[in-house]
N, C-alpha and C positions, 0 to 999 in steps of 0.2 A: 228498747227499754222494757223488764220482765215488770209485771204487775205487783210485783212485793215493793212494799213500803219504802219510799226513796228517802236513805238517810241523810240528815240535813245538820251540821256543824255550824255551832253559832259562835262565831267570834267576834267577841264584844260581848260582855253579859250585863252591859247599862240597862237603861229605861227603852230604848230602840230595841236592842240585840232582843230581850226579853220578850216583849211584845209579840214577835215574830215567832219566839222558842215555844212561845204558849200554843199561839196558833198551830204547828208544825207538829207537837207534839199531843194538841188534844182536840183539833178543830178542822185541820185541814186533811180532808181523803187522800189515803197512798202516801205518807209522809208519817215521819218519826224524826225525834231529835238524837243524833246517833252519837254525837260529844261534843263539847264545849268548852274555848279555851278564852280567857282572859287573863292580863299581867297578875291582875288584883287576884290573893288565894281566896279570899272573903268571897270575893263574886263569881270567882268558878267550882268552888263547892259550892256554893249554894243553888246554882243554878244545875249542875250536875244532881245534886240533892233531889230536887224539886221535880226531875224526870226519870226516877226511878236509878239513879249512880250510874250515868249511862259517866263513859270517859272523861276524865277533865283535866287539861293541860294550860301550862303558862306559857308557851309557843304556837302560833300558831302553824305553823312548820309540822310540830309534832302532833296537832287536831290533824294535818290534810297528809301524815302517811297511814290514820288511819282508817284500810280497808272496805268500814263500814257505813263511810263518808260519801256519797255521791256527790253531795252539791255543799254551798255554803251560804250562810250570810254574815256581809262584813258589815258590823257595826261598832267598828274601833276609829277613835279618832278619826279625820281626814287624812292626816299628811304619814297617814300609814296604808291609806286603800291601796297606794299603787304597791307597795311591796306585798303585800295581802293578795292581791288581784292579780299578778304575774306568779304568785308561787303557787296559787288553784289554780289558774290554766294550766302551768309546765304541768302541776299532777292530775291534770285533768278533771277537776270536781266543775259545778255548773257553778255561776256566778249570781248572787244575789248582792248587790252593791247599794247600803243606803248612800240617800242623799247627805252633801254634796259626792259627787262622785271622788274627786279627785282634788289638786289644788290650783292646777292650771292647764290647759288645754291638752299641752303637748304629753301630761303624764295619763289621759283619757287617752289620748290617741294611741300608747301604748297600750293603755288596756285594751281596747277593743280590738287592736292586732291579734294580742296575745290571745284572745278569746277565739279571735275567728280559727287561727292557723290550729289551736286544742279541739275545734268544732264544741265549743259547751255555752248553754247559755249565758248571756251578760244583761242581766235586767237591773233596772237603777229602782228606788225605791220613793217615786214619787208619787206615793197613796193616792193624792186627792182625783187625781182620774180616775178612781176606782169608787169613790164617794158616790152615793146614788141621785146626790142634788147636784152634783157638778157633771153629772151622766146628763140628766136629764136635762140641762142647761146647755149643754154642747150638741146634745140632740135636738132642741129648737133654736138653736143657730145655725146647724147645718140647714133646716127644714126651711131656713130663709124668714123666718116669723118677725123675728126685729130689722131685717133688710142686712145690709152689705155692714159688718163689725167695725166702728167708726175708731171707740178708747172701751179697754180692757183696766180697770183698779182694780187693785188687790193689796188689803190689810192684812200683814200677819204680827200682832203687838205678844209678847209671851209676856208673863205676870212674874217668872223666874228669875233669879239672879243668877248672871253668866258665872258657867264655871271655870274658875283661873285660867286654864288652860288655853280657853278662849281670847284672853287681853291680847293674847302674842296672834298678830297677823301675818304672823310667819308659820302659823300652824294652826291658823282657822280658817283662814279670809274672812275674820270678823262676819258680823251677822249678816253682808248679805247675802255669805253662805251658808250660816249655821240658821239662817231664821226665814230667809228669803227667796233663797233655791225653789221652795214650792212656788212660792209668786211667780219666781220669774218661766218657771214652766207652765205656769198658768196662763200667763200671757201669750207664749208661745201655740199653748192647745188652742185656746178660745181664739185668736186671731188666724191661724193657721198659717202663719207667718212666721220670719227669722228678726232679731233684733239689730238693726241698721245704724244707730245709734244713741248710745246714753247720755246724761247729766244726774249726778248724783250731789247729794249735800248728804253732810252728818255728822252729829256730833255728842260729845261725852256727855250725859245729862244726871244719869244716876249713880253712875259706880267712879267716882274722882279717887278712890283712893286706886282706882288702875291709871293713872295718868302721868303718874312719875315714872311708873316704868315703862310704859306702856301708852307713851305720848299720843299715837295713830287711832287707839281703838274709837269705838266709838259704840255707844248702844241707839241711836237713833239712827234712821237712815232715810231722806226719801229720793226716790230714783225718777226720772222720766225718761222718756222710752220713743224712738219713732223704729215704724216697722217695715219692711220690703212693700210690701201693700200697698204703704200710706197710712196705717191704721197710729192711731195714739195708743199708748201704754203710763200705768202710773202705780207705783209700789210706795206700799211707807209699812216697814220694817223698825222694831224697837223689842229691846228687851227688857225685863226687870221693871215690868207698867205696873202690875201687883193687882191693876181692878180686874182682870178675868185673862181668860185666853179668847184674842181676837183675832175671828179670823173670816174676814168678809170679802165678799166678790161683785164690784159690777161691772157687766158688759153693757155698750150702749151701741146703739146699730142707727142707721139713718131712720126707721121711724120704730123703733122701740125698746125698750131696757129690760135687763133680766138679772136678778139681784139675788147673789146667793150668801147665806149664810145671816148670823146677827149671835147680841150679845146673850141673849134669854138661853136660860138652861131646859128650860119646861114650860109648858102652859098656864101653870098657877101664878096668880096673881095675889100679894094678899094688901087690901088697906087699911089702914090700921087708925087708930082713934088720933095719931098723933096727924093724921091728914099725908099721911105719906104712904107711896106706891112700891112695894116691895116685890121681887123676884130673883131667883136665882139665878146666876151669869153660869156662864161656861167656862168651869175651874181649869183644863188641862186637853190639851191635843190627843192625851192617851186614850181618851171616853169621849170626845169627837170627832173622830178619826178611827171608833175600834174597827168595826163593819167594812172599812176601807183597807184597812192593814190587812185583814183576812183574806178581802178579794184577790188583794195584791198578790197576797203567797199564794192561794190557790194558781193563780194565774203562773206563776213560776214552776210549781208542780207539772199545771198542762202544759206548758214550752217544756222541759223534759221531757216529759212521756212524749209528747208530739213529736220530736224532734225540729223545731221549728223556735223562730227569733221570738222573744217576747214580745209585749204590748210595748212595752218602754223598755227602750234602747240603751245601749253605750251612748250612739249618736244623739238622743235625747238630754243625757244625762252632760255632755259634753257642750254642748249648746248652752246647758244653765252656766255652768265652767267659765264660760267663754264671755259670757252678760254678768258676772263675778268679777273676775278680771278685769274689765274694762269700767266696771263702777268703780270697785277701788281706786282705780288710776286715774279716772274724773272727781273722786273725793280730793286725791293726793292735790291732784295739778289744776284743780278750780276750770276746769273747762268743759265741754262737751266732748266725747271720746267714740269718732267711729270702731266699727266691728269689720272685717275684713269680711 
């Protein structure tokens, strides 16, 4: 790989695809955003716009014949990655795959075929290992400080209301893909272990008017979890909460706990004559998570130029796939559902 600016195709130009286009194009070394395709023409002018009129296509087909594209990121729907993701390997571009990867194991399993036999990378996009407090949190679990990882929680609550497209679980895997993917790869880093088996509950609490058509969804969800180990696991996923973005971690070890994240925005405090304690919450995952989105790309930049696997895997990213899967089907069938 030549030291000129590796061009990087964003398809998807949402709230994710964007994220990354900014970075790429104004933050991360050796990288540029070289075109941009999304269905919506709104969103791919503008986002073309906004990087100097680099290309912009409503195919992405026609983003990855062009030339100037070394790599990509897929941030379009799920139940489009695998068609996404097999048509950048055939042309060879590296692969930058947001979370959820895929919709079910066996369409991850393709991809990471497709990637190995292209030789290009296949990195999935699950930022929070790139967080500096979830760094440092796995670096005093390795160091043995809390003893042997006993149960792994992880709250991720968004304040958002899901968008339509999400009701249909034929084209999301509901939230415990759209919302919960980082948990459950959280649980997977922190323990250093596989998910052996789930039980999940969940149910419709905010959004009823998706329930006539859309009878399965559900915006609650809590999961529990046992590991290869031995270790416990415990996830509660929810969307459209409205009091902040929640997104908390504890690990607890035979003699000690390690507690990342909380609701506070800042350090200010203010109380007021009415006898009450005011502070700011944490509005949105885009400004708690920026610093980690960046590591991330940078990181996909070095796997290119290195010629080497990224940090986070296909196999990573397939694993959360696979603890998705098997929760759905313990919501559906009320029971406990082993993982092969």
């Amino acid at each position: 790989m030549t030291k000129q600016n590796i061009g990087i195709g964003i398809i998807g130009c949402g709230r994710a695809g964007m994220i990354h286009a900014r970075n790429f194009a104004r933050l991360v070394p050796g990288a540029r955003v070289a075109a941009v395709a999304d269905a919506s023409e709104a969103n791919r002018t503008g986002a073309a716009r906004d990087f100097g009129d680099v290309p912009a296509f409503a195919s992405h087909r026609d983003l990855l014949a062009d030339a100037g594209v070394q790599g990509v990121v897929i941030a379009a729907p799920t139940a489009l990655h695998l068609e996404i993701a097999l048509d950048a390997a055939a042309a060879g571009k590296h692969i930058f795959c947001e979370k959820p990867m895929a919709m079910n194991a066996a369409e991850c399993d393709e991809m990471i075929a497709a990637a190995d036999r292209a030789g290009v990378v296949l990195q999935i996009g699950f930022m929070r290992r790139f967080d500096a407090s979830f760094l440092a949190a796995r670096a005093r679990v390795q160091a043995g400080e809390i003893g042997g990882v006993v149960l792994v929680k992880s709250c991720t609550h968004g304040p958002t209301y899901p968008k339509p497209w999400m009701f249909d679980l034929e084209q999301s895997n509901g939230p415990l893909a759209e919302v919960c993917s980082h948990d459950i790869d959280t649980l997977r880093w922190f323990t250093g272990s596989e998910f052996t088996e789930v039980y999940a509950l969940a149910g419709n609490y905010r959004t009823p008017e998706a329930a006539v058509q859309f009878p399965d969804f559900y915006d609650q969800v809590l999961l529990s979890a046992r590991f290869a180990s031995g270790a416990q696991g415990s996830i509660s996923g929810a969307q459209g909460v409205q009091y902040a973005y929640d997104s908390r971690v504890e690990i607890v070890g035979t003699h000690g706990l390690i507690s990342i994240g909380g609701l506070n925005a800042g350090t200010a405090v203010v109380v007021t004559r009415e006898k009450e304690i005011r502070q700011p919450s944490v509005v949105s995952w885009t400004s708690l998570y920026r610093d980690a989105y960046l590591a991330e790309d940078m990181e996909f930049i070095a796997a290119i130029r290195e010629g080497r696997p990224a940090a986070v895997t296909g196999h990573d990213g397939r694993a959360a796939v696979a603890v998705v899967n098997a929760g759905n089907r313990s919501i559906l069938e009320r029971r406990p559902v082993s993982l092969d």
